[in-house]
mmCIF entry with sequence, helices, sheets and N, C-alpha, C, O atoms, coordinates in Angstrom:
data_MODEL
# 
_entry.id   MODEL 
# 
_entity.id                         1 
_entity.type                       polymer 
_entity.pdbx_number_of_molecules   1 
# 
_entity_poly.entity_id                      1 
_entity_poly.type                           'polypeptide(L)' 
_entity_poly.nstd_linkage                   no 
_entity_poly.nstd_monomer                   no 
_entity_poly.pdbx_seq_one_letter_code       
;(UNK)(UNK)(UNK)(UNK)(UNK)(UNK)(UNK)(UNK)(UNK)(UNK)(UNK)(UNK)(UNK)(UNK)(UNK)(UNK)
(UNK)(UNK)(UNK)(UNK)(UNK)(UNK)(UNK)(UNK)(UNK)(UNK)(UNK)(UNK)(UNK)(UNK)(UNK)(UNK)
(UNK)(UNK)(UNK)(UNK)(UNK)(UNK)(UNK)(UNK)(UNK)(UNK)(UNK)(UNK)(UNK)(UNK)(UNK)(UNK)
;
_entity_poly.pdbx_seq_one_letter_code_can   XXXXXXXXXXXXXXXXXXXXXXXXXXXXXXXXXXXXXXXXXXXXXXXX 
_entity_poly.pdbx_strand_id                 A 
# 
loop_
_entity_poly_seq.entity_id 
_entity_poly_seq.num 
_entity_poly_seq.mon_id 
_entity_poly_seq.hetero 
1 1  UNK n 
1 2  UNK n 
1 3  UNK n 
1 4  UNK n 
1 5  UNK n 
1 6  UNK n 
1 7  UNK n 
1 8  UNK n 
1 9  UNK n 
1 10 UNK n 
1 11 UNK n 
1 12 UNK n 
1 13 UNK n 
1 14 UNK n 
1 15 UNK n 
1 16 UNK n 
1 17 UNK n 
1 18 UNK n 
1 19 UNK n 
1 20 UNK n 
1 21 UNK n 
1 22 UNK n 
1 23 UNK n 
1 24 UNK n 
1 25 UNK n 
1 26 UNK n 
1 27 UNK n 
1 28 UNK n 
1 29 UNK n 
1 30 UNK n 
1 31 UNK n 
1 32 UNK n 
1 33 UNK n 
1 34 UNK n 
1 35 UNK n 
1 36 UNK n 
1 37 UNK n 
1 38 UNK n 
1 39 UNK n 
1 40 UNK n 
1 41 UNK n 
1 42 UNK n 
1 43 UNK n 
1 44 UNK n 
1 45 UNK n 
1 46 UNK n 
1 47 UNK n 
1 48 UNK n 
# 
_struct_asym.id          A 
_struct_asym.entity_id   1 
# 
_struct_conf.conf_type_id            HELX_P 
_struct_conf.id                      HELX_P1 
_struct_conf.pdbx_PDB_helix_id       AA1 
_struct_conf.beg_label_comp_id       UNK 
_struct_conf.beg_label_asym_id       A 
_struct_conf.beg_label_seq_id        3 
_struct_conf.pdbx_beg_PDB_ins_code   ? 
_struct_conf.end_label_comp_id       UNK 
_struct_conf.end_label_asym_id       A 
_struct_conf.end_label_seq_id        22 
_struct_conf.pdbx_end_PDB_ins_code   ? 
_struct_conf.beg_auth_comp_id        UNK 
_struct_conf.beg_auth_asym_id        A 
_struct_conf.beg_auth_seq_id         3 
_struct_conf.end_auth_comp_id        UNK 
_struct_conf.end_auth_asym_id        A 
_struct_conf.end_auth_seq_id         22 
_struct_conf.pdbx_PDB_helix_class    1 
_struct_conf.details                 ? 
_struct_conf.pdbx_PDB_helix_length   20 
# 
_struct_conf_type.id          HELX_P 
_struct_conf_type.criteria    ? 
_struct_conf_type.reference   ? 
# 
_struct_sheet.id               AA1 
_struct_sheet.type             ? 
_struct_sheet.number_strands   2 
_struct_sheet.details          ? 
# 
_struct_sheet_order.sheet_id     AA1 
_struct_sheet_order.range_id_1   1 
_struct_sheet_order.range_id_2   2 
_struct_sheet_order.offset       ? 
_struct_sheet_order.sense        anti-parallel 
# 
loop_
_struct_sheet_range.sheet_id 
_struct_sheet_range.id 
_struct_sheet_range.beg_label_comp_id 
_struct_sheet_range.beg_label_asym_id 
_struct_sheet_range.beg_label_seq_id 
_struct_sheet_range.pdbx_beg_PDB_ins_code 
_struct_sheet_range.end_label_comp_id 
_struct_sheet_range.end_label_asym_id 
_struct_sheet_range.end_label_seq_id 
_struct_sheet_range.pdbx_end_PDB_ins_code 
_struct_sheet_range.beg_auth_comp_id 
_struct_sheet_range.beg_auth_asym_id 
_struct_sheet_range.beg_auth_seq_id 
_struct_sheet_range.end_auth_comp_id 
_struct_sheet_range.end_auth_asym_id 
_struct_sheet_range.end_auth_seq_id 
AA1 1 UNK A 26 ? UNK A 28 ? UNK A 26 UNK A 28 
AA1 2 UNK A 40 ? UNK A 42 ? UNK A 40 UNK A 42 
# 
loop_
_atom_site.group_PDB 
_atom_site.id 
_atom_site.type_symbol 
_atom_site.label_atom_id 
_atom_site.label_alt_id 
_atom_site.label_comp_id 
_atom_site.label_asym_id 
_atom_site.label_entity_id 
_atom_site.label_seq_id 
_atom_site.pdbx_PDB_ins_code 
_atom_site.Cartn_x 
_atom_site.Cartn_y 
_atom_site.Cartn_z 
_atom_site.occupancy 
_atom_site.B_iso_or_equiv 
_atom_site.pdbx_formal_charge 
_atom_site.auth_seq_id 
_atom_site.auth_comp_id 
_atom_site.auth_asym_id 
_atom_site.auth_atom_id 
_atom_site.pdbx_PDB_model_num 
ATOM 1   N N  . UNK A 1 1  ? 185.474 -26.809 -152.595 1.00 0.00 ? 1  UNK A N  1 
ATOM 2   C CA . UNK A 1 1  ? 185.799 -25.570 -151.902 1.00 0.00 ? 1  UNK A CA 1 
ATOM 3   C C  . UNK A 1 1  ? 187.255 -25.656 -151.454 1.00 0.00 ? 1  UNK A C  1 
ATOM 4   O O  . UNK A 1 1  ? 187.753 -26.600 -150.841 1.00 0.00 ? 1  UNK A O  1 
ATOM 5   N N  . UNK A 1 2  ? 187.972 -24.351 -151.911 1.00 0.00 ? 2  UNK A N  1 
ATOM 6   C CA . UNK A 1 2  ? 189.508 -24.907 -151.401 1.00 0.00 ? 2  UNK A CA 1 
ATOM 7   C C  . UNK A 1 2  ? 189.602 -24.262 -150.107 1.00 0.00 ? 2  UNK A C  1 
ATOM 8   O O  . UNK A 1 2  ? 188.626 -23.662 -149.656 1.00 0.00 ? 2  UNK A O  1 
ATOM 9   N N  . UNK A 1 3  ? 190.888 -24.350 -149.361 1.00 0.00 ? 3  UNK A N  1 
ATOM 10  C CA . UNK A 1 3  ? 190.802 -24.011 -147.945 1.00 0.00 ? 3  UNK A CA 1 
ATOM 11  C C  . UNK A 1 3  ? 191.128 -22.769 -147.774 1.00 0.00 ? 3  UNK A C  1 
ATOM 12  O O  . UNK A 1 3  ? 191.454 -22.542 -146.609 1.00 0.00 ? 3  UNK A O  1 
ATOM 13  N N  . UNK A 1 4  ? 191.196 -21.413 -148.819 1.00 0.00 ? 4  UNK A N  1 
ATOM 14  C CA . UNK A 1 4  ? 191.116 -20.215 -148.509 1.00 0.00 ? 4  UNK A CA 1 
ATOM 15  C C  . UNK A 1 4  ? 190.061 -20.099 -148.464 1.00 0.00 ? 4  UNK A C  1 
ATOM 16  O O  . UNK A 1 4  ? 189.848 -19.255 -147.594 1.00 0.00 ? 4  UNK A O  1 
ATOM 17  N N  . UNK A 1 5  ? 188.659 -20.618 -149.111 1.00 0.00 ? 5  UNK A N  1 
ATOM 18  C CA . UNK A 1 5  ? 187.559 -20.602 -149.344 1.00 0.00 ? 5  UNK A CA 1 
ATOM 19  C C  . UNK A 1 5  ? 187.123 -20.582 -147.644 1.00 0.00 ? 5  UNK A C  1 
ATOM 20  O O  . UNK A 1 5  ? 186.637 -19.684 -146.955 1.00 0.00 ? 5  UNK A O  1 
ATOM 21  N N  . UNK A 1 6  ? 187.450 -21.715 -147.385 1.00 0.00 ? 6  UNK A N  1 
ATOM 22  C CA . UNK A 1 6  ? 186.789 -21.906 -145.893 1.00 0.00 ? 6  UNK A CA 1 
ATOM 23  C C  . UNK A 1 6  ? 186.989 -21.320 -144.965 1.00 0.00 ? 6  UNK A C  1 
ATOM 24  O O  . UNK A 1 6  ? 186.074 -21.077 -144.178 1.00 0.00 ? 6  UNK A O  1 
ATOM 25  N N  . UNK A 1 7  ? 188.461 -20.835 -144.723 1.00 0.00 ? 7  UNK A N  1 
ATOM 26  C CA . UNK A 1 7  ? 188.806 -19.974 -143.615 1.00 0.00 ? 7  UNK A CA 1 
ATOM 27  C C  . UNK A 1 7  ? 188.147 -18.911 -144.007 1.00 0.00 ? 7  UNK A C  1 
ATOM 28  O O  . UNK A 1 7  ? 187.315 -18.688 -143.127 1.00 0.00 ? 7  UNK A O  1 
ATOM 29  N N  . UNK A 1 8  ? 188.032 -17.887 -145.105 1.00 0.00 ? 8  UNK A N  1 
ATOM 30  C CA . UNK A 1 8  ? 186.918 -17.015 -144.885 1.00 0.00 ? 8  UNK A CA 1 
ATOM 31  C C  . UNK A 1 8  ? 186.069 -17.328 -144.518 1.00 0.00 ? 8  UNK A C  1 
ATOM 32  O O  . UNK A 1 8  ? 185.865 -16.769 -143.440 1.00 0.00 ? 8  UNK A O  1 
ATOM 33  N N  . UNK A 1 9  ? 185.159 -18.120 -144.834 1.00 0.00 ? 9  UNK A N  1 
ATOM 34  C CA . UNK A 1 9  ? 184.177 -18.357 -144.312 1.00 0.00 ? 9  UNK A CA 1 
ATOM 35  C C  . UNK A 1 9  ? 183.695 -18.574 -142.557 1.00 0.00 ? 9  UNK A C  1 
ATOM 36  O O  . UNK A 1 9  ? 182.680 -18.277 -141.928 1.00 0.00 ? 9  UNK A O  1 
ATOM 37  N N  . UNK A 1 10 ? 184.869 -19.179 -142.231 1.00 0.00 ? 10 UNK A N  1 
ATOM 38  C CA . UNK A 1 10 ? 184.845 -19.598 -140.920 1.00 0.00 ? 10 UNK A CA 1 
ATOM 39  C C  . UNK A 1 10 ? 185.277 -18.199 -139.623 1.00 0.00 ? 10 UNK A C  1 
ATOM 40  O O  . UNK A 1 10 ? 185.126 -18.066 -138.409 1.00 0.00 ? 10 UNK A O  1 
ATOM 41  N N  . UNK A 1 11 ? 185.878 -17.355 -140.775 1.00 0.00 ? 11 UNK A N  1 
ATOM 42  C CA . UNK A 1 11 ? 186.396 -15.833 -140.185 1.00 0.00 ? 11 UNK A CA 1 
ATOM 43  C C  . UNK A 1 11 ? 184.975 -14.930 -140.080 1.00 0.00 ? 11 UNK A C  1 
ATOM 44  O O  . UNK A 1 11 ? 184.601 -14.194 -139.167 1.00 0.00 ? 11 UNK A O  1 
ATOM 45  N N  . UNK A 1 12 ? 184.370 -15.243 -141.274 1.00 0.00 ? 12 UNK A N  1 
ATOM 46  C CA . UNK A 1 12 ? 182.988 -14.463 -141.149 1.00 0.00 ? 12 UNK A CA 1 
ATOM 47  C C  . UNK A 1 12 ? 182.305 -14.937 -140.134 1.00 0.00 ? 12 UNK A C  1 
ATOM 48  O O  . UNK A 1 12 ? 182.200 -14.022 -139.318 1.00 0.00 ? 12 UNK A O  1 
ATOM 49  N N  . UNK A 1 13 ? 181.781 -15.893 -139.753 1.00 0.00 ? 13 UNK A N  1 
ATOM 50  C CA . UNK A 1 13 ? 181.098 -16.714 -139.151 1.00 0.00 ? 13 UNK A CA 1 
ATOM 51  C C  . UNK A 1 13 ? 181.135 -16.146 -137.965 1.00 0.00 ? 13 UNK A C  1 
ATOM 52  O O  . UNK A 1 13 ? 180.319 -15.435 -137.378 1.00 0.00 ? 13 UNK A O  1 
ATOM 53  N N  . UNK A 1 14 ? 182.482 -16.657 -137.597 1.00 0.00 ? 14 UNK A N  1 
ATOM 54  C CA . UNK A 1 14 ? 183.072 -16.238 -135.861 1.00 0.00 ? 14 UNK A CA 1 
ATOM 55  C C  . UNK A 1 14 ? 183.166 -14.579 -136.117 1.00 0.00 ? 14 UNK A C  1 
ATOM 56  O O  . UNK A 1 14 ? 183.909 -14.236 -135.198 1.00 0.00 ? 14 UNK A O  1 
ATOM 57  N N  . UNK A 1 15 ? 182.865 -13.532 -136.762 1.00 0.00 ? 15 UNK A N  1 
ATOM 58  C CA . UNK A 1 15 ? 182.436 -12.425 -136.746 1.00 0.00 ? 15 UNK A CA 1 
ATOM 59  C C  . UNK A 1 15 ? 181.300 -11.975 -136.226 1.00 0.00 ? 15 UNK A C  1 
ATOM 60  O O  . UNK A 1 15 ? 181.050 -11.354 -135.193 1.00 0.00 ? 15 UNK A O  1 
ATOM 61  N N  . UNK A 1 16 ? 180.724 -12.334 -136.996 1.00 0.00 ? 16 UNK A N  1 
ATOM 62  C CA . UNK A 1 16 ? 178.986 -12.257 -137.199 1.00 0.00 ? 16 UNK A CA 1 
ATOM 63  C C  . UNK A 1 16 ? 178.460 -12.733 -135.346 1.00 0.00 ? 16 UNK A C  1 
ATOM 64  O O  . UNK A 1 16 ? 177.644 -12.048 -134.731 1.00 0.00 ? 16 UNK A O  1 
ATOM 65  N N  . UNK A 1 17 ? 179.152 -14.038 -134.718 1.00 0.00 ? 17 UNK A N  1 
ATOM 66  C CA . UNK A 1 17 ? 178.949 -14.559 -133.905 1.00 0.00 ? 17 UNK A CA 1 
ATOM 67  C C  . UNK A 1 17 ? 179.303 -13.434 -132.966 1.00 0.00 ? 17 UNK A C  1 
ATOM 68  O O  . UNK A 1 17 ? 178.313 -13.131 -132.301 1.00 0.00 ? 17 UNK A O  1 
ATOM 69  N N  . UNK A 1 18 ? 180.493 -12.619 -132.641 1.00 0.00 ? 18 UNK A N  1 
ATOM 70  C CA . UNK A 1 18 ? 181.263 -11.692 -131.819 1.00 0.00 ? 18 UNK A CA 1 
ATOM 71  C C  . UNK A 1 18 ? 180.556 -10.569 -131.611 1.00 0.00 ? 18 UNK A C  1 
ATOM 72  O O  . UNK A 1 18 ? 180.197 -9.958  -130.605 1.00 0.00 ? 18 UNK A O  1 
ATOM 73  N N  . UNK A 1 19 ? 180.403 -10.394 -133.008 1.00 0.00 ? 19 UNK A N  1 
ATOM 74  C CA . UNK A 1 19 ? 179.025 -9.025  -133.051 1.00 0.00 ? 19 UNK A CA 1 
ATOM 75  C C  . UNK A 1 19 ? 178.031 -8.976  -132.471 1.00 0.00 ? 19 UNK A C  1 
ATOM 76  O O  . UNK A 1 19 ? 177.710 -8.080  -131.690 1.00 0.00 ? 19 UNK A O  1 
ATOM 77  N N  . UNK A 1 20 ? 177.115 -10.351 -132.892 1.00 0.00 ? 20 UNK A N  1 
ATOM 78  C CA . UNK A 1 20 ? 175.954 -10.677 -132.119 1.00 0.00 ? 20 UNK A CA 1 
ATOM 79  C C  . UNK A 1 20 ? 175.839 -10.687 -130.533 1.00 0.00 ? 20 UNK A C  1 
ATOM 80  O O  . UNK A 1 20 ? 174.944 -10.147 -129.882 1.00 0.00 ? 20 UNK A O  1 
ATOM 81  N N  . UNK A 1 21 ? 176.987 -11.451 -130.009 1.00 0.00 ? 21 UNK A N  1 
ATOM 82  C CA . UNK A 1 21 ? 176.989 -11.099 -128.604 1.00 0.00 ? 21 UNK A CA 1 
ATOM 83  C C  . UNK A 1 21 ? 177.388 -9.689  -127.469 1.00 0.00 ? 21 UNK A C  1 
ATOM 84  O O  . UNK A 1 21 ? 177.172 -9.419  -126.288 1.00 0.00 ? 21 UNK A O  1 
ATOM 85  N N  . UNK A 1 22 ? 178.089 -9.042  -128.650 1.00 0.00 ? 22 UNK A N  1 
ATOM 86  C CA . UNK A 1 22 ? 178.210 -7.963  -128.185 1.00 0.00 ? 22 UNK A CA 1 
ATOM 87  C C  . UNK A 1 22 ? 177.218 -6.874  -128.049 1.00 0.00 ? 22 UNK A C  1 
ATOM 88  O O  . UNK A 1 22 ? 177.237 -5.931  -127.258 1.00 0.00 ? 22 UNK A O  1 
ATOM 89  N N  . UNK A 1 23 ? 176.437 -7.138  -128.866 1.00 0.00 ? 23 UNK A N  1 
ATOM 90  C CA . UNK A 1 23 ? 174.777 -6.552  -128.846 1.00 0.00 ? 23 UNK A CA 1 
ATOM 91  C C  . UNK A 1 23 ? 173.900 -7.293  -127.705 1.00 0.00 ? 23 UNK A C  1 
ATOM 92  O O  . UNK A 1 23 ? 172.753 -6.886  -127.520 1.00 0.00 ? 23 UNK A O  1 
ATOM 93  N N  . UNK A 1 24 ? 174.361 -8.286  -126.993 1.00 0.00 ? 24 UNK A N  1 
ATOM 94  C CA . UNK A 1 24 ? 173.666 -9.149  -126.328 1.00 0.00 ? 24 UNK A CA 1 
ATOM 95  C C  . UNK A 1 24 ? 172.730 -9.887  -126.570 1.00 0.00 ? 24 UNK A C  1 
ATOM 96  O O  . UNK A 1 24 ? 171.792 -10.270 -125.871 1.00 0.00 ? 24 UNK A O  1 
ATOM 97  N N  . UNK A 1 25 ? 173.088 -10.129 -127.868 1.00 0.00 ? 25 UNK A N  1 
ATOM 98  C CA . UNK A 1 25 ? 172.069 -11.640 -128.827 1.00 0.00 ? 25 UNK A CA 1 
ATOM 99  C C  . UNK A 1 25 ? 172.187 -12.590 -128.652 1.00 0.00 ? 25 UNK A C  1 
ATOM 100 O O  . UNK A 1 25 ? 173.300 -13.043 -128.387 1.00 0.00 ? 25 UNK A O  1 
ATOM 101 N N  . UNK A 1 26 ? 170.535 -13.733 -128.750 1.00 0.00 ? 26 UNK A N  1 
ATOM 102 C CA . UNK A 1 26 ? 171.430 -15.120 -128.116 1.00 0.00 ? 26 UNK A CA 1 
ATOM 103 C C  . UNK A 1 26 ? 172.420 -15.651 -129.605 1.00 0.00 ? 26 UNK A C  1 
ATOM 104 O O  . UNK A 1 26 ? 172.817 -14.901 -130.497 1.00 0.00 ? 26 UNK A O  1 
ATOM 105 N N  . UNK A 1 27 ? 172.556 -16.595 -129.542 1.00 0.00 ? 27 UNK A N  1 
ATOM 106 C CA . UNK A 1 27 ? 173.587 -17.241 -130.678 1.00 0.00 ? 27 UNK A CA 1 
ATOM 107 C C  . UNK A 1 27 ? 173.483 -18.673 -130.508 1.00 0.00 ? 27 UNK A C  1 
ATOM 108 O O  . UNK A 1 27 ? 174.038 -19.300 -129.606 1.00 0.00 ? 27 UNK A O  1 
ATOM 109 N N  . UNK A 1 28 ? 172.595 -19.269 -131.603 1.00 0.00 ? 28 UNK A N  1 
ATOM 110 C CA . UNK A 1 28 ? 172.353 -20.893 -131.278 1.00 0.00 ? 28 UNK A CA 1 
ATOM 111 C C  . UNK A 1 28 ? 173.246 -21.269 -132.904 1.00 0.00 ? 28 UNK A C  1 
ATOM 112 O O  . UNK A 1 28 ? 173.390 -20.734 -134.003 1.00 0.00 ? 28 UNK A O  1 
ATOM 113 N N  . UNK A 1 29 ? 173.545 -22.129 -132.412 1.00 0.00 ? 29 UNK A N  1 
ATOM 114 C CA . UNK A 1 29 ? 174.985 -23.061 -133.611 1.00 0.00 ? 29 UNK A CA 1 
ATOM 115 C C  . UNK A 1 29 ? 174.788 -24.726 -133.495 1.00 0.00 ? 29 UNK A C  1 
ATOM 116 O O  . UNK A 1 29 ? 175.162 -25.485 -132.601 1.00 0.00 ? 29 UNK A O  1 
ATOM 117 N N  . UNK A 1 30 ? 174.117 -24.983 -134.640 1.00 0.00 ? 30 UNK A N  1 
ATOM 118 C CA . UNK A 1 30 ? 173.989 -26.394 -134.919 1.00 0.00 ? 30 UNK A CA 1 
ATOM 119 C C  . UNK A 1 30 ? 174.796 -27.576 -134.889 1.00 0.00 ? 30 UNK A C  1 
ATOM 120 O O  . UNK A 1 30 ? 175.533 -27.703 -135.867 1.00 0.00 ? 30 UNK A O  1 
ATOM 121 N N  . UNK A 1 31 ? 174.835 -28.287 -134.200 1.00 0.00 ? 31 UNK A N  1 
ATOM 122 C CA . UNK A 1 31 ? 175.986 -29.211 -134.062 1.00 0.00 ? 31 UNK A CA 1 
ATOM 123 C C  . UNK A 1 31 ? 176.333 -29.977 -135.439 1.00 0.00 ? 31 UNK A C  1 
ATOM 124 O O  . UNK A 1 31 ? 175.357 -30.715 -135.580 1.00 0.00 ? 31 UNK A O  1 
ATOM 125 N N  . UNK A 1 32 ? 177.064 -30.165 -136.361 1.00 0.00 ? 32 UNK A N  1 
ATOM 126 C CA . UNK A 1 32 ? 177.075 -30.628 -137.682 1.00 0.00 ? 32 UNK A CA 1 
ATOM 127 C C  . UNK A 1 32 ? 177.165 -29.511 -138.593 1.00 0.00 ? 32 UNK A C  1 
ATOM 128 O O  . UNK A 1 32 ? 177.262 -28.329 -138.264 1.00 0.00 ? 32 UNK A O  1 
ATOM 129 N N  . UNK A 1 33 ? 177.111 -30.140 -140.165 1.00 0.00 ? 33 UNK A N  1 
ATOM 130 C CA . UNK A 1 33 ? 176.915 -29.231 -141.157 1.00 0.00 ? 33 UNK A CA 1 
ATOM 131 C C  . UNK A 1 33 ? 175.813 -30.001 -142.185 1.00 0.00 ? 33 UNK A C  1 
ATOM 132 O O  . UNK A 1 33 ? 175.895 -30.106 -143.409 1.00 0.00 ? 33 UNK A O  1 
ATOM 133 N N  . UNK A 1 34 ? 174.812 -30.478 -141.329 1.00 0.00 ? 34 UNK A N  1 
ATOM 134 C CA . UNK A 1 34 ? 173.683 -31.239 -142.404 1.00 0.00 ? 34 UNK A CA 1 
ATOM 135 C C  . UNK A 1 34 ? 172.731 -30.531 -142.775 1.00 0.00 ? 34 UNK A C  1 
ATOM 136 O O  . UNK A 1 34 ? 172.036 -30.737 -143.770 1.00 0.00 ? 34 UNK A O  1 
ATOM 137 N N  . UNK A 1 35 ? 172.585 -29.254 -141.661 1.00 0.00 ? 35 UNK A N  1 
ATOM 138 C CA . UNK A 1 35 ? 171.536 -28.268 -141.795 1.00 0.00 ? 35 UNK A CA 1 
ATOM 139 C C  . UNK A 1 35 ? 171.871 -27.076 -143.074 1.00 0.00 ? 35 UNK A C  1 
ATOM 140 O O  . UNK A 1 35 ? 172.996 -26.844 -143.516 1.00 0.00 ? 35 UNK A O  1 
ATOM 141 N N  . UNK A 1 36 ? 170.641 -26.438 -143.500 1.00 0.00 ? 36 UNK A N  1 
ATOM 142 C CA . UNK A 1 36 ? 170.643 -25.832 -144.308 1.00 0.00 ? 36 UNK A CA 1 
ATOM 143 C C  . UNK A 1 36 ? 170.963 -24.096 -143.650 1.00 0.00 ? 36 UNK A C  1 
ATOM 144 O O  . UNK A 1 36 ? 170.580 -23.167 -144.360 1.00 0.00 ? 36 UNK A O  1 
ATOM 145 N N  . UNK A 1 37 ? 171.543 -23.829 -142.534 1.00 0.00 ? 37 UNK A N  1 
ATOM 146 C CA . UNK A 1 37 ? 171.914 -22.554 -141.603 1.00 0.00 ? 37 UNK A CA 1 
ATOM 147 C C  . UNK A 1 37 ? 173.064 -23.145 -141.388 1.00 0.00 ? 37 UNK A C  1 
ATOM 148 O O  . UNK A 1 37 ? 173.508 -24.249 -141.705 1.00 0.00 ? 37 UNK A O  1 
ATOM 149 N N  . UNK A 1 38 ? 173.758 -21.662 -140.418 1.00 0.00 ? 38 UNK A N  1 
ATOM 150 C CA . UNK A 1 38 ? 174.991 -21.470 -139.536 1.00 0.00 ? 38 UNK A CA 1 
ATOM 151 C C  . UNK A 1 38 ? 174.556 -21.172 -138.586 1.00 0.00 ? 38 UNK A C  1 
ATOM 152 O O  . UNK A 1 38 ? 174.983 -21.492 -137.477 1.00 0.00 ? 38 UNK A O  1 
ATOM 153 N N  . UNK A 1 39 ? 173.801 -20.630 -138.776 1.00 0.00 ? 39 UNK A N  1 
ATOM 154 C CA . UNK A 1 39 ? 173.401 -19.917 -137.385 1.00 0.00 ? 39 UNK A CA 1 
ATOM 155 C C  . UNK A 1 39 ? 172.632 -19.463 -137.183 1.00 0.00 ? 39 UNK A C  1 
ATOM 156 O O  . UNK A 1 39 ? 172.066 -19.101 -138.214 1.00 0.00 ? 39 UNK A O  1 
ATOM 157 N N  . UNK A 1 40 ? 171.857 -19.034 -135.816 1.00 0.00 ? 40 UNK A N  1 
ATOM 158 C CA . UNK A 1 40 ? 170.306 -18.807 -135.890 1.00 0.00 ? 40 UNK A CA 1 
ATOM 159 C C  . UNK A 1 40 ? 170.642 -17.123 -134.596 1.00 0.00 ? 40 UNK A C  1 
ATOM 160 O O  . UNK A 1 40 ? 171.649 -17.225 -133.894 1.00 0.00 ? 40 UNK A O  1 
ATOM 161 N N  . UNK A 1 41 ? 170.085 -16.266 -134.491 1.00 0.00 ? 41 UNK A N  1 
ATOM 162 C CA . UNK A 1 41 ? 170.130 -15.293 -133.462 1.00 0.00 ? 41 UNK A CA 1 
ATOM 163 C C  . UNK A 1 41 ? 168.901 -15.120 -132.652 1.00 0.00 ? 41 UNK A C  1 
ATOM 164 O O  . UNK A 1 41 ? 167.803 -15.539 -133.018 1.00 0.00 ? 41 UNK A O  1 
ATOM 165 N N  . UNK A 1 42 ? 169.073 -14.622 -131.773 1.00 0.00 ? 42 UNK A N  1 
ATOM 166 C CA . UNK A 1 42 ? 167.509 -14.851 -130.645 1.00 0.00 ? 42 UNK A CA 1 
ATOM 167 C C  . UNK A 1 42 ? 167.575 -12.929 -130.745 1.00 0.00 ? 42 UNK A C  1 
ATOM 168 O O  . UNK A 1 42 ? 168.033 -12.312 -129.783 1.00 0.00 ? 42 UNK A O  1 
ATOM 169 N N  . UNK A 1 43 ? 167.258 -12.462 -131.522 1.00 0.00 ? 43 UNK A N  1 
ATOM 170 C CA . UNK A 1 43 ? 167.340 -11.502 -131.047 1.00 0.00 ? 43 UNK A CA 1 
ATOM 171 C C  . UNK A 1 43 ? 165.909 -10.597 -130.525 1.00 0.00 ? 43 UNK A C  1 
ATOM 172 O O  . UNK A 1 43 ? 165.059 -10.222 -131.333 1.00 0.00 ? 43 UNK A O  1 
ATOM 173 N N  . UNK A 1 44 ? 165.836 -10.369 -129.247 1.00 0.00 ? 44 UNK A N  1 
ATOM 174 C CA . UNK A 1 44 ? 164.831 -9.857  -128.157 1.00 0.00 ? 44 UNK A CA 1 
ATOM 175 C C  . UNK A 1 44 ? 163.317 -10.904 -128.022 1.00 0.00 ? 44 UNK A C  1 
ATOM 176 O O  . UNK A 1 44 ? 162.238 -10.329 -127.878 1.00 0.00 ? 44 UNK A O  1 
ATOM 177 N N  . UNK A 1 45 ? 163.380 -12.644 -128.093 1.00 0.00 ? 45 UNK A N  1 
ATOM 178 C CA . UNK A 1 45 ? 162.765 -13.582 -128.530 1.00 0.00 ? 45 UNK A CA 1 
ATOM 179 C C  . UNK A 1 45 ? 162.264 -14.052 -129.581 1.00 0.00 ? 45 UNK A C  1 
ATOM 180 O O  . UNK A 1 45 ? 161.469 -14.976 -129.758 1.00 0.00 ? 45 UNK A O  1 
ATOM 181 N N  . UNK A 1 46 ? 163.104 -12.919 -130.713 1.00 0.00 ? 46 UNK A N  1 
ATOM 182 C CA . UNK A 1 46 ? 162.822 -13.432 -132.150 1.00 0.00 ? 46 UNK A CA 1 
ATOM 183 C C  . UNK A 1 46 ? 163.406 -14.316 -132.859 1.00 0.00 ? 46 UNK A C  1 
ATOM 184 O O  . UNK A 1 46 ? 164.533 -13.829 -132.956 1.00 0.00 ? 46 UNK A O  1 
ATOM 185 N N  . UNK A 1 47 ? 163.425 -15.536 -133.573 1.00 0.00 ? 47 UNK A N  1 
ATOM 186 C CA . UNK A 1 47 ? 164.745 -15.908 -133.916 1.00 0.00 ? 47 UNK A CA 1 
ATOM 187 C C  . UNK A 1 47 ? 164.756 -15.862 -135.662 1.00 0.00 ? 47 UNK A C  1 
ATOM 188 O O  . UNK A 1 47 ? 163.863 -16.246 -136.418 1.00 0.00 ? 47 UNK A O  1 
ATOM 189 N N  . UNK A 1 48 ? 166.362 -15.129 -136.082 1.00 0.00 ? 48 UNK A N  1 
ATOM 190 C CA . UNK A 1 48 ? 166.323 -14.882 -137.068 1.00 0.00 ? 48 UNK A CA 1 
ATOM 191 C C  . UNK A 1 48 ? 167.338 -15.878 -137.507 1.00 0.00 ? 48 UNK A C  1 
ATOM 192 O O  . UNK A 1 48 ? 167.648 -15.962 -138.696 1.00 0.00 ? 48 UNK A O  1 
# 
């Protein structure tokens, strides 16, 4: 993966994350990258 590759990626990410809280979603973020997610949302005790 080259490193334009990633900074998108890492731009989406921290998007998706901004959005979510602005809706007042929780936002849980895995410490590492061993997991098969980025990110998980609590949204109204659901988690997606």
């Amino acid at each position: 993966m080259n490193t334009d590759t990633k900074l998108k990626g890492d731009i989406a990410e921290q998007a998706v994350i901004y959005n979510a809280l602005k809706k007042g979603w929780g936002v849980l973020k895995p410490i590492g990258d061993r997991l098969p997610y980025d990110l998980v949302l609590d949204i109204d005790g659901s988690l997606i």
